[in-house]
C-alpha positions, 0 to 999 in steps of 0.5 A: 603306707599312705597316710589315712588324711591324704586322699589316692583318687581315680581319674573319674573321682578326680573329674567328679571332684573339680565338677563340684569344687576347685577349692581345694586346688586352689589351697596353698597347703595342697598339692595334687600329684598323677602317678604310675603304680602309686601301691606298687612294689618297687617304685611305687615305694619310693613315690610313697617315700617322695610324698612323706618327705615333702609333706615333712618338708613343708607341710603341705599335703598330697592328694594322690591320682594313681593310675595304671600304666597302660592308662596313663597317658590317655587319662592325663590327655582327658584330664587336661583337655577338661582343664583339670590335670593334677598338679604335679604330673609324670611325663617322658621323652616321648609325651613332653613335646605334645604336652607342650603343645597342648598347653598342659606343662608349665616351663620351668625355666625361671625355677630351674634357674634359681641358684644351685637347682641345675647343679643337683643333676648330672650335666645334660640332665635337664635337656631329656625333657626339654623343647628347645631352649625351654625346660619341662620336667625334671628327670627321674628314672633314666635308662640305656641299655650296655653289653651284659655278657656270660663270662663263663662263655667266654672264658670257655671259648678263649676270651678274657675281655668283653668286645669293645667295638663292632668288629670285636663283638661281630667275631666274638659273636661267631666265636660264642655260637656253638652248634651240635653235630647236626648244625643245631645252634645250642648256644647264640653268640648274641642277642639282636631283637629283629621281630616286628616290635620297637627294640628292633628299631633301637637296634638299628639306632645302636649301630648307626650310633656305633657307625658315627650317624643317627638316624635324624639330622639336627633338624630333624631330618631323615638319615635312613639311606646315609652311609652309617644307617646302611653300615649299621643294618648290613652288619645286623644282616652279616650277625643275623646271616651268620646265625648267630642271633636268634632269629625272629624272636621277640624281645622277652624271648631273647631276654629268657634266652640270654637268662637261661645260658641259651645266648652269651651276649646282649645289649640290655638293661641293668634290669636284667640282673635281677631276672638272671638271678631269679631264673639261673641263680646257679650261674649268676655269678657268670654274668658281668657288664661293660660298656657298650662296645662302641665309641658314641653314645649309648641310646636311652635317656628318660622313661620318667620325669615329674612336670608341673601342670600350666594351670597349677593353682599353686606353681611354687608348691608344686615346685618344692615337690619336685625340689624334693624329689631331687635333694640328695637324701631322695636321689640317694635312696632311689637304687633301693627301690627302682632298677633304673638309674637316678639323675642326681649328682652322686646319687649310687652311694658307694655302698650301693654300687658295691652291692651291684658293681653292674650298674657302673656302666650304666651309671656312666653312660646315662648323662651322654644318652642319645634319645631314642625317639628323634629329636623333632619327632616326639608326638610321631615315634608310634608312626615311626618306629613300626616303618623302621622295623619294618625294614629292618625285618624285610632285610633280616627275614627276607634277605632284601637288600639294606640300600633298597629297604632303607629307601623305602623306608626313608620315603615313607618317613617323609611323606609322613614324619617328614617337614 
């Protein structure tokens, strides 16, 4: 419950109060703080339990700017070009370069530097929100995604373990897809998003991953006709070809699919155990987790992190705001609310992951995660990825060859990603 003396704002009243003051703002004992889904069930919970506790902490207060998801990132760009951003903001991989760019966040580097702040987060943490050499945000919530598998299934079909590279999940895939005297497929070995949207291009990322490449040099050049991103789509195009994954679905529904019993494997997050649960309770206890069936990293990284505003009246407060955020006592409270993945040393207690045994992998995997959006190239992922996608449906649904979609796609990428 949100405390009678601290204000929640809108953006508009936000504008129309600095209009008239920046006095408060300027107050050693207040703190502004923009927030996604503040009165949310969820992790809207844990922010309101963020907020009390630094308040407790220091004795300062937090003046809430609570905006809607899809209106986040627009209203946070109005408010800094205004020169009235909050103090403490929510950033990710994908706004942190442009927000830098803009001048809106304040490096953290002197802070971070301070003894023992680095520590509190697992290794390579910090550099989700990172530009360079330079630190920006503290990671939050993080996600990849792992192999989540009907055991059931697979037991039925003969398999005891999980597959553990491409190969295995290829056969294992053909394996689990079963038809009906017609040909109907009435089960999918596999989930493989290939429709027009953006998990299609993280598909592609996985498998190229999975074949020893990415899809960008360290530079941030484009890799799309390289011998592993031409591996990753012929074998996407072989599973597809085969049948085994169904084919032109969205995301969501292929998520219902698996859910339902309809499809024996994916590559997903941990969110999706409380959707099985809620909609096959009856067979819930068939679903197990893994690790991604390949050697590299898995894809993923920060969805949410907590910047601090360049022009922040009061740098040091905003601070021991996000200096609570990371202490032990909120990271370790986090899996009580949100289904994502803390960054914080030690933070799945044991009684946490023994009541959800099926975050391990994902808990395992978060501290290696390769970004999705290529290094480089933050501020052009919503140019990027529709041009990825775009080629890997042309080879899925067309049957066009993966070398000639991947070319087209890799001259599209320069001449409008490209240095």
């Amino acid at each position: 419950m949100i405390d009678a003396s601290r204000k929640v704002l809108s953006v508009a009243g936000l504008l129309v109060a600095t209009s008239l003051s920046t006095t408060s703002l300027a107050l050693a004992d207040k703190i502004s703080f923009m927030v996604i889904g503040y009165n949310e069930p969820g992790l809207g919970e844990w922010w309101q339990k963020l907020v009390a506790q630094y308040e407790k902490n220091t004795g300062n207060t937090v003046e809430i700017v609570n905006t809607p998801a899809a209106e986040y990132y627009s209203q946070l760009t109005l408010l800094a070009a205004t020169k009235s951003a909050p103090d403490v903001i929510i950033v990710n991989a994908n706004n942190v370069r442009e927000l830098t760019a803009t001048g809106t966040l304040l490096k953290l580097n002197d802070f971070v530097g301070r003894p023992g702040a680095k520590e509190k987060l697992v290794e390579g943490a910090w550099d989700n929100l990172a530009v360079g050499a330079d630190y920006y945000g503290l990671p939050v919530t993080g996600r990849t995604l792992e192999l989540i598998y009907n055991s059931c299934h697979l037991k039925e079909a003969g398999f005891d373990n999980p597959p553990t590279n491409p190969d295995e999940f290829m056969s294992m895939a053909k394996a689990l897809t079963v038809r009906d005297g017609s040909g109907n497929v009435t089960r999918y070995g596999a989930n493989m998003v290939n429709a027009n949207e953006d998990p299609t291009y993280e598909m592609l990322l996985m498998w190229t991953i999975a074949f020893g490449g990415s899809l960008t040099d360290d530079q941030g050049k484009f890799l799309m006709t390289s011998e592993p991103v031409v591996k990753a789509l012929t074998y996407m195009k072989a599973l597809y070809d085969e049948g085994a994954v169904p084919r032109g679905l969205t995301e969501t529904e292929q998520r219902s699919l698996f859910a339902t019993g309809a499809t024996a494997m994916t590559i997903d997050g941990q969110w999706q155990f409380p959707f099985i649960e809620k909609n096959n309770a009856a067979n819930y206890d068939c679903y197990k987790s893994a690790r991604h069936p390949w050697s590299g990293p898995a894809t993923g990284g920060t969805n949410q992190g907590l910047g601090i505003n360049a022009s922040a009246a009061n740098p040091e407060a905003a601070w021991a705001f996000l200096e609570t955020a990371m202490s032990p006592e909120m990271q370790q409270t986090f899996s009580d609310y949100s289904p994502y993945i803390p960054y914080g040393v030690g933070a799945l207690t044991k009684a946490q992951l023994d009541a959800r045994p099926y975050l391990t992998p994902w808990a395992e995997s978060l501290p290696t995660a390769s970004p999705i959006v290529p290094r480089g190239h933050e501020d052009e992922f919503n140019t990027i990825w529709p041009i990825v996608a775009e080629a890997v449906v042309a080879s899925l649904h067309d049957g066009e060859a993966p070398e000639k979609v991947l070319a087209d796609a890799q001259a599209k990428l320069e001449e409008c990603c490209g240095e």
